[in-house]
Z-matrix of the N, CA and C atoms (Angstrom, degrees):
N
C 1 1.452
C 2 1.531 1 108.67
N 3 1.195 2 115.94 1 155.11
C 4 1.774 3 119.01 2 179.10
C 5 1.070 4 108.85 3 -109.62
N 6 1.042 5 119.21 4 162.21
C 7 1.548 6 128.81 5 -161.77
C 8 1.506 7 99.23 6 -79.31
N 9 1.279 8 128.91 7 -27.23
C 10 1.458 9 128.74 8 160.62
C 11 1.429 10 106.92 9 -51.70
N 12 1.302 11 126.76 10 -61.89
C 13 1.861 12 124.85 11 172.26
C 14 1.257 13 103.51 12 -55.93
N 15 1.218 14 125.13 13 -62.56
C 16 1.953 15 113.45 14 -169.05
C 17 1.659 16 98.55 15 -45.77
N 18 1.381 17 126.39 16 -48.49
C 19 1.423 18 130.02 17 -142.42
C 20 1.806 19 83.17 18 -77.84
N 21 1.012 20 133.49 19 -78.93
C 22 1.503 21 139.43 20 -165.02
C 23 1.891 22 110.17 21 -70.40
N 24 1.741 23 108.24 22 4.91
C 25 1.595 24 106.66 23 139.05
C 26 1.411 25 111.21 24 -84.67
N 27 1.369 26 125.91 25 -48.81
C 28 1.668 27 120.75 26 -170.49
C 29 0.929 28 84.66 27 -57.81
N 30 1.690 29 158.11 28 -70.70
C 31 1.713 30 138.38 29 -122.68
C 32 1.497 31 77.68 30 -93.65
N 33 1.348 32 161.42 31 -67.11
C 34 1.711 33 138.89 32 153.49
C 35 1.183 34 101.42 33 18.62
N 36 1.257 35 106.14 34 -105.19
C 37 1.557 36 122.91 35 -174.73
C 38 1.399 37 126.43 36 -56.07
N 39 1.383 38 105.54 37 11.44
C 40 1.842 39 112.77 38 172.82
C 41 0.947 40 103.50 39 80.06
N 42 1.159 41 162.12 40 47.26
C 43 1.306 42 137.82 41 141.03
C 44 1.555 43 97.85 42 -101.48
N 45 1.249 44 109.51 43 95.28
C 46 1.915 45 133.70 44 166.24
C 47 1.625 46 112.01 45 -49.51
N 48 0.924 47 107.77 46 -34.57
C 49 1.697 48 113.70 47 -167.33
C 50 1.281 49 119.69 48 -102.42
N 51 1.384 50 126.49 49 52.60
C 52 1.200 51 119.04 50 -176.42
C 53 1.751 52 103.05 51 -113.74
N 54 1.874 53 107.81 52 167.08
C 55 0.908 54 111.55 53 -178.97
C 56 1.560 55 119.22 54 -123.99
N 57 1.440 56 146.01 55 169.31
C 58 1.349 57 128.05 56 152.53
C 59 1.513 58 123.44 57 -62.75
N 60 1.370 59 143.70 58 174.12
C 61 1.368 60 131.12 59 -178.70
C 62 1.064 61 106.98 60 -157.02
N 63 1.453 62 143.01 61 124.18
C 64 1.417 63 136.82 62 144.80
C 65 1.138 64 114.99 63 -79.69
N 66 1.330 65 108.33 64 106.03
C 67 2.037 66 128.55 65 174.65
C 68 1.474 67 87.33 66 79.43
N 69 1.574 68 127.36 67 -99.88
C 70 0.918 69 127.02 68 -140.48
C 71 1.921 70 96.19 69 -133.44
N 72 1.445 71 98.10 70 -25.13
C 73 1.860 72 105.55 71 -170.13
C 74 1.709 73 91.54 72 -91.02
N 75 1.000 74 89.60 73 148.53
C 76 1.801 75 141.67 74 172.21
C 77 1.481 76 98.86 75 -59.59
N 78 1.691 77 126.95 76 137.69
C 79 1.422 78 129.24 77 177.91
C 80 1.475 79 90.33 78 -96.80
N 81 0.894 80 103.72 79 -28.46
C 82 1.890 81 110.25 80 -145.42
C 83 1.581 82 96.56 81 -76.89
N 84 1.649 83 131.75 82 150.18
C 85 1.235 84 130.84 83 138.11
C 86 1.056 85 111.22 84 -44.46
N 87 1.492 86 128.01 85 178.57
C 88 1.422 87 149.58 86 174.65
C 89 1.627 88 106.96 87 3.49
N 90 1.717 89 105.00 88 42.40
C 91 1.466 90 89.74 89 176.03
C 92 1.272 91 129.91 90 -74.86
N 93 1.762 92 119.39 91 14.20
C 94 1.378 93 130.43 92 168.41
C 95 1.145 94 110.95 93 -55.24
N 96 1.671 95 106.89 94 -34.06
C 97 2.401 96 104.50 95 -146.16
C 98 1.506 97 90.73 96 -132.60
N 99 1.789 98 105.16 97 35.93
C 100 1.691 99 105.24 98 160.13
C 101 1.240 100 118.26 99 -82.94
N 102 0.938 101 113.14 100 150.38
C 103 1.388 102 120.73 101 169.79
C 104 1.616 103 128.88 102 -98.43
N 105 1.295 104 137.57 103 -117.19
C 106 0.961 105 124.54 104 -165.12
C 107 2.133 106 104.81 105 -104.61
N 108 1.599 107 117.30 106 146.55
C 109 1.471 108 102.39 107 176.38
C 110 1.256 109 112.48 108 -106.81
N 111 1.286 110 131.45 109 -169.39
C 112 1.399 111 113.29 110 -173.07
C 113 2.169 112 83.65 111 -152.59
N 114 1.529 113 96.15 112 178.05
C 115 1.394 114 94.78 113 -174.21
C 116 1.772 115 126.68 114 -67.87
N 117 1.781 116 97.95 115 -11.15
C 118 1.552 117 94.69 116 -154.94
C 119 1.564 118 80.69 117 -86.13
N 120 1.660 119 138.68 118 -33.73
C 121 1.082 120 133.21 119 -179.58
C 122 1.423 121 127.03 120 -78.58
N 123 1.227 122 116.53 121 -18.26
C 124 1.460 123 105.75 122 148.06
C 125 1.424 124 134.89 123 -85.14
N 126 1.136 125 118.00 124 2.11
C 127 1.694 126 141.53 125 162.92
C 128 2.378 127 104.26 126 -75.87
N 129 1.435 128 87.18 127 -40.22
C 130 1.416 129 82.05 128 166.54
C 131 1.335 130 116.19 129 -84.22
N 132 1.473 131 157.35 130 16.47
C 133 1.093 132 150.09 131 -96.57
C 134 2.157 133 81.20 132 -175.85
N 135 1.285 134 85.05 133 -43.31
C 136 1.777 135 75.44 134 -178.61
C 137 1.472 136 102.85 135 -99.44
N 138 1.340 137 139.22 136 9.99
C 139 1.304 138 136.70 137 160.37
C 140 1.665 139 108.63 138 -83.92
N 141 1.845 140 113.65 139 -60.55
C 142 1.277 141 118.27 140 -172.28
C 143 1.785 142 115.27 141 -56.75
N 144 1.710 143 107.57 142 -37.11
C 145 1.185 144 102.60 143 -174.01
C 146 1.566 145 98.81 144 -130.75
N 147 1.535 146 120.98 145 110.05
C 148 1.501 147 109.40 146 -161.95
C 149 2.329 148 81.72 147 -85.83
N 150 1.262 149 84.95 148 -26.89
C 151 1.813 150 88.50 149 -156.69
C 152 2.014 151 96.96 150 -72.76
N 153 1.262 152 89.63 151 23.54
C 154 1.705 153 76.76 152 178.69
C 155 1.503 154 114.24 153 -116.05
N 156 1.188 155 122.63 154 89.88
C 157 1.648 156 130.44 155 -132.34
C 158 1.581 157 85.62 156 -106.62
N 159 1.574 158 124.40 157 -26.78
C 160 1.814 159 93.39 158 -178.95
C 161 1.249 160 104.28 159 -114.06
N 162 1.239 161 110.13 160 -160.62
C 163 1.812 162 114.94 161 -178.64
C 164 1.743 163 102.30 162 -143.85
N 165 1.257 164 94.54 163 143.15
C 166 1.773 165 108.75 164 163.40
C 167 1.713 166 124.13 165 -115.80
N 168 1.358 167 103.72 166 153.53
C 169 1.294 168 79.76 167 -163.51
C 170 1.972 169 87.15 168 -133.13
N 171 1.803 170 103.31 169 136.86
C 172 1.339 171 92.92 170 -157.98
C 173 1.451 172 101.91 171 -83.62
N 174 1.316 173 114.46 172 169.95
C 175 2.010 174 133.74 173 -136.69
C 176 1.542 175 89.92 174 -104.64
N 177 1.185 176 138.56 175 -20.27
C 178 1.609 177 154.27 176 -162.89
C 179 1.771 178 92.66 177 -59.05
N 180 1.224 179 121.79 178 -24.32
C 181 1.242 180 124.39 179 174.78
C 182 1.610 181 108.52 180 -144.91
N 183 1.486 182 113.59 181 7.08
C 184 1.634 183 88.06 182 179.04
C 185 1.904 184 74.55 183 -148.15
N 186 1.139 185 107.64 184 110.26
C 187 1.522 186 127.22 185 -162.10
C 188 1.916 187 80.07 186 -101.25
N 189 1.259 188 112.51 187 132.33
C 190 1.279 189 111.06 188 -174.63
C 191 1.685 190 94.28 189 -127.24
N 192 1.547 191 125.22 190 139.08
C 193 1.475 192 138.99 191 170.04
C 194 1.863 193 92.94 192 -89.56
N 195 1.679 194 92.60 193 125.10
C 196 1.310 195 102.02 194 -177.26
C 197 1.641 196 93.29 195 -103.66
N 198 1.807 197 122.20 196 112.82
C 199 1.279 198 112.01 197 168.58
C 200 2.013 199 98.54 198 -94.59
N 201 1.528 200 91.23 199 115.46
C 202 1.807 201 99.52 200 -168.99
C 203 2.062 202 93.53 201 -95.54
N 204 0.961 203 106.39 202 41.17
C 205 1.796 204 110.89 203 -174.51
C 206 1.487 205 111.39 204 -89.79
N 207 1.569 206 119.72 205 111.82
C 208 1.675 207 113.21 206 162.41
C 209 1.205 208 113.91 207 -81.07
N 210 1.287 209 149.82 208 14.51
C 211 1.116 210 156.66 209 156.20
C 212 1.635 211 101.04 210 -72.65
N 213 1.281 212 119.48 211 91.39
C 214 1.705 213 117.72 212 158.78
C 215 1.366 214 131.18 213 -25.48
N 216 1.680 215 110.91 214 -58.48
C 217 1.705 216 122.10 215 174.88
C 218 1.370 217 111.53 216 -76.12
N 219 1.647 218 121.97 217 -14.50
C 220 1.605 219 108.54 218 -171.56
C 221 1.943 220 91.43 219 -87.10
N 222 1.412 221 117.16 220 -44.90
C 223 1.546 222 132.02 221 -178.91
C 224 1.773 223 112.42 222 -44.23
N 225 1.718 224 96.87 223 -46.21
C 226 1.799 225 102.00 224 173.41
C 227 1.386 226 101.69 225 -62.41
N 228 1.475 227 116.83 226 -60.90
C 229 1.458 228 110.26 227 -169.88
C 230 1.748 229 129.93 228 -54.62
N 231 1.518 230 95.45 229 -20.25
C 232 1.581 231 88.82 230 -174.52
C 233 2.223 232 89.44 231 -92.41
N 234 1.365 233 106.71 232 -31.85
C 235 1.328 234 79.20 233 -178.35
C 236 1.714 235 121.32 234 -75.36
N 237 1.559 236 119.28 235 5.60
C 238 1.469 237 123.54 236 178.83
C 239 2.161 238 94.03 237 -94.57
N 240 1.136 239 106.94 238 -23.66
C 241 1.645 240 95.34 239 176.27
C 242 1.592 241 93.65 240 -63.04
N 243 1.347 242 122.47 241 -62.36
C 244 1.688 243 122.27 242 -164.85
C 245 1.357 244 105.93 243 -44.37
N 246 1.634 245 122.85 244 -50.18
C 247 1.417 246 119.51 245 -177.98
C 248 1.349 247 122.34 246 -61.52
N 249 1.603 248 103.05 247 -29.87
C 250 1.637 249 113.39 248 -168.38
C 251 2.111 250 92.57 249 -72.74
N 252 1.306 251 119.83 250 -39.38
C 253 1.266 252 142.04 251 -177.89
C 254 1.504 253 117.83 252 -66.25
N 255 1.232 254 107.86 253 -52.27
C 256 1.733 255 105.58 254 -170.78
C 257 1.538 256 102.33 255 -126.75
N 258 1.344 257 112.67 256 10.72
C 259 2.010 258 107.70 257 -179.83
C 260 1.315 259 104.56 258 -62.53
N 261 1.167 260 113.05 259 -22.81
C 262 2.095 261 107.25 260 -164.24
C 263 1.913 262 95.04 261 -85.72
N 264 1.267 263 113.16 262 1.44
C 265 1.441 264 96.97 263 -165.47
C 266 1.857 265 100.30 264 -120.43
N 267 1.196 266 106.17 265 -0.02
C 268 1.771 267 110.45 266 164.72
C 269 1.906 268 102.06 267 163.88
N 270 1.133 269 114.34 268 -165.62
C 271 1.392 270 118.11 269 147.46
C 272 1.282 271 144.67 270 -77.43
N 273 1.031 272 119.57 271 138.91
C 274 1.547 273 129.80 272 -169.94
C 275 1.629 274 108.23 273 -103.71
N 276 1.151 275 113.47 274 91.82
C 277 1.243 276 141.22 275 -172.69
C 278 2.007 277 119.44 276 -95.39
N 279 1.400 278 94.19 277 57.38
C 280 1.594 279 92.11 278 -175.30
C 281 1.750 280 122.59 279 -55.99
N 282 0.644 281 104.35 280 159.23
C 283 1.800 282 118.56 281 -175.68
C 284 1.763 283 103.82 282 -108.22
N 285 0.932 284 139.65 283 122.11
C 286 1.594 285 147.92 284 164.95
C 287 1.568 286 103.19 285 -99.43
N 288 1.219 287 98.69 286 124.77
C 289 1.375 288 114.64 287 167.01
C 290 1.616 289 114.59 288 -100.64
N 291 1.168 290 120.07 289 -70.79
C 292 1.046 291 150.48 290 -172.10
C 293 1.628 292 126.06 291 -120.15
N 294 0.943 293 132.56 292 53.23
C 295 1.417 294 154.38 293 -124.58
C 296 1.654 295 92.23 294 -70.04
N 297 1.369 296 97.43 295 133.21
C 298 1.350 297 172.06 296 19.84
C 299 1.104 298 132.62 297 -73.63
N 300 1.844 299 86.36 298 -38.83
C 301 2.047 300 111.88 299 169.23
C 302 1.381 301 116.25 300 -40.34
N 303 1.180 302 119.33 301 136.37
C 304 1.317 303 127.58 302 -177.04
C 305 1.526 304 98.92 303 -144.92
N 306 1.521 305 101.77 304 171.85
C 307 1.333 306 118.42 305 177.23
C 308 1.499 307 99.03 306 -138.44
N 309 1.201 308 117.72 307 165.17
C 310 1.678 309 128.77 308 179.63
C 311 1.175 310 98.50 309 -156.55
N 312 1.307 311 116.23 310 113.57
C 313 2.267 312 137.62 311 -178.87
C 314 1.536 313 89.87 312 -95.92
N 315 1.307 314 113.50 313 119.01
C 316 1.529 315 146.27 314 151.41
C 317 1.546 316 109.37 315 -73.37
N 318 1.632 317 116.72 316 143.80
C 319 1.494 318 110.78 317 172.29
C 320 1.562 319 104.17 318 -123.53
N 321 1.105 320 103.94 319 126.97
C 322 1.716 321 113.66 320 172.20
C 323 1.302 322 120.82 321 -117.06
N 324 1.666 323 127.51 322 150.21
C 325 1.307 324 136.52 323 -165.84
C 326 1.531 325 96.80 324 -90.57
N 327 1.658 326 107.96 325 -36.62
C 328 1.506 327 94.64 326 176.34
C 329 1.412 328 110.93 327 -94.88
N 330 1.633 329 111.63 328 166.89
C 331 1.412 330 95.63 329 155.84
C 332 1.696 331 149.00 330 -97.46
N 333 1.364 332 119.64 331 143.14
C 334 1.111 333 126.34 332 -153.87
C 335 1.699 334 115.89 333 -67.63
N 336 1.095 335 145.99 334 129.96
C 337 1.316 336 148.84 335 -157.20
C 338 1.750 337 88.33 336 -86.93
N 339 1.627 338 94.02 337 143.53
C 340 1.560 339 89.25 338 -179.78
C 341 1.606 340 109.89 339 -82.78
N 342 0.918 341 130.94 340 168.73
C 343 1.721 342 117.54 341 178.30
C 344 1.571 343 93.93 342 -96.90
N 345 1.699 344 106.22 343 159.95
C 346 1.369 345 123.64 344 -171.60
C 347 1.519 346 96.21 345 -85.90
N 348 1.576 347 103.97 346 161.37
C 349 1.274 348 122.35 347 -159.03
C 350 1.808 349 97.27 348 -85.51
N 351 1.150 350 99.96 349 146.76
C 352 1.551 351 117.19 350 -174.00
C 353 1.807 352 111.03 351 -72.06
């Protein structure tokens, strides 16, 4: 699939706020205080940036629990509390980056306050 199909399944499946990404950085200006994309602009998205092969999608509504654990059995266990916790309310669909590390994207109707910087 191309990142043009992945990108216009997430806006499918609602997630409005996504961005293009090289590796891990953002193509876009002020892609913090975007708002919603639509199909004709992510169709421009593989012309302006062909080298921008993944996508992010901002947390303002999909607040994601970052388990950052190299411990394998401590990483399963906190992601089987989330399932034991939020399975009755959809799927729990973790993301692996860097394995054990995982991520788990939450969806909210409101939006989520970003947390202050450390």
């Amino acid at each position: 699939m191309t990142p043009y199909e992945r990108r216009l399944q997430l806006l499918k499946a609602g997630f409005q706020e996504i961005v293009p990404l090289t590796g891990k950085k953002a193509v876009l200006t002020n892609w913090q205080t975007r708002g919603n994309t639509n199909p004709d602009e992510i169709k421009l998205w593989t012309t302006m940036w062909p080298a921008a092969q993944n996508t992010g999608i901002l947390c303002r509504f999909t607040p994601v629990l970052d388990i950052d654990i190299l411990d394998p059995e401590a990483a399963d266990a906190i992601e089987q509390l989330v399932r034991d916790r939020f399975g009755d309310h959809g799927r729990v669909l973790p993301r692996f980056g860097k394995a054990p590390k995982r991520a788990i994207p939450f969806r909210t109707d409101k939006p989520f306050p970003r947390s202050p910087p450390r």
